[in-house]
N, C-alpha and C positions, 0 to 999 in steps of 0.2 A: 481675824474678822470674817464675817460670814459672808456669803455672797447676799447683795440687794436681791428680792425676791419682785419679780415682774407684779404687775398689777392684777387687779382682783378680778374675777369674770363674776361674780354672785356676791350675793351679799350674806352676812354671816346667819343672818332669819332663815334663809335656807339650807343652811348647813346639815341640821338635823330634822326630818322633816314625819319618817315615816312614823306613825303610831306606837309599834310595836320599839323600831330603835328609842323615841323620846324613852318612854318606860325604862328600858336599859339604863342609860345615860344618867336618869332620875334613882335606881337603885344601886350604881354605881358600877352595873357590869361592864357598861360600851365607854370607854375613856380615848377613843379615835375613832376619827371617819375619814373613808376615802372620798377623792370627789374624781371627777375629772378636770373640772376646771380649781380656781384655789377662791373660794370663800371669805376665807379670814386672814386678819396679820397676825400674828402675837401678841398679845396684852389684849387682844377683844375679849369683847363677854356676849357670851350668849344666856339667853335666859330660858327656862322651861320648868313649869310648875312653880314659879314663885322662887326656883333657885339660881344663882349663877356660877356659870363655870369659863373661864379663862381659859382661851385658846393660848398655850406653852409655847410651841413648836409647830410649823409647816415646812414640810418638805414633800421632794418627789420622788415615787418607788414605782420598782417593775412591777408589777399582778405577780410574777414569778420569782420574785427576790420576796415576796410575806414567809414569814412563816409562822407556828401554830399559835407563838407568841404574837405578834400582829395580828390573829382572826382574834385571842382572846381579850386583846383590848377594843377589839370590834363587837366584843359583846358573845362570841362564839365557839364552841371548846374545844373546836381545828379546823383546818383550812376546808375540809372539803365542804363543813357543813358552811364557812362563810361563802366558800363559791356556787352553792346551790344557793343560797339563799339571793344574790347576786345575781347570778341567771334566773330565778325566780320572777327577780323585780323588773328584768329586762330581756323579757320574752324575743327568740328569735337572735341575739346578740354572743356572737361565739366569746372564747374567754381565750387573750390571748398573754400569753405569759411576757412577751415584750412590748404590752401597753402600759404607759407611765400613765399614774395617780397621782395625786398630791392628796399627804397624809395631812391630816390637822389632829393635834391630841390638844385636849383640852383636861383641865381638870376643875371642881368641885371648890369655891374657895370662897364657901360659907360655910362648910361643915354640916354636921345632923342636929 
């Protein structure tokens, strides 16, 4: 049995938020997002463009335990371009390999 997972700091409307990630998510490149805080439980739906996708799985990873597999369900085709984009969005913000995320994968369960 899995461990109870602490409570939510956000709500799951923010989960996906940035312009360019929605678009992803919608052609079905971005199938996880990292947060800091956790978002969603399992069984949520988020919605975007008229579609919904079912948050699967949540759990928690080091920055330095991803690898190129985890950038590519972040919508990105390896790590370092997910970590620029990352320090991108958070100017000023160093990247530390033993800062815990909480993953949320979601997938698609409407189909095309």
């Amino acid at each position: 049995m899995s461990e109870a997972l602490p409570p939510k700091t956000c709500s799951i409307d923010r989960l996906v938020t940035v312009k360019e990630d929605v678009a992803k998510v919608l052609n079905g490149a971005k199938t996880a997002t990292r947060r800091n805080g956790r978002y969603a439980d399992p069984g949520e739906i988020m919605e975007h463009g008229g579609k919904k996708f079912e948050v699967y799985n949540v759990y928690q990873q080091m920055l330095g335990d991803m690898s190129d597999e985890d950038a590519r369900r972040e919508g990105f085709p390896e790590m370092e371009s997910y970590k620029a984009y990352i320090l991108s969005l958070h100017k000023g913000m160093p990247w530390i390999p033993q800062a815990k995320v909480w993953v949320h994968e979601f997938r698609d369960i409407e189909g095309d």
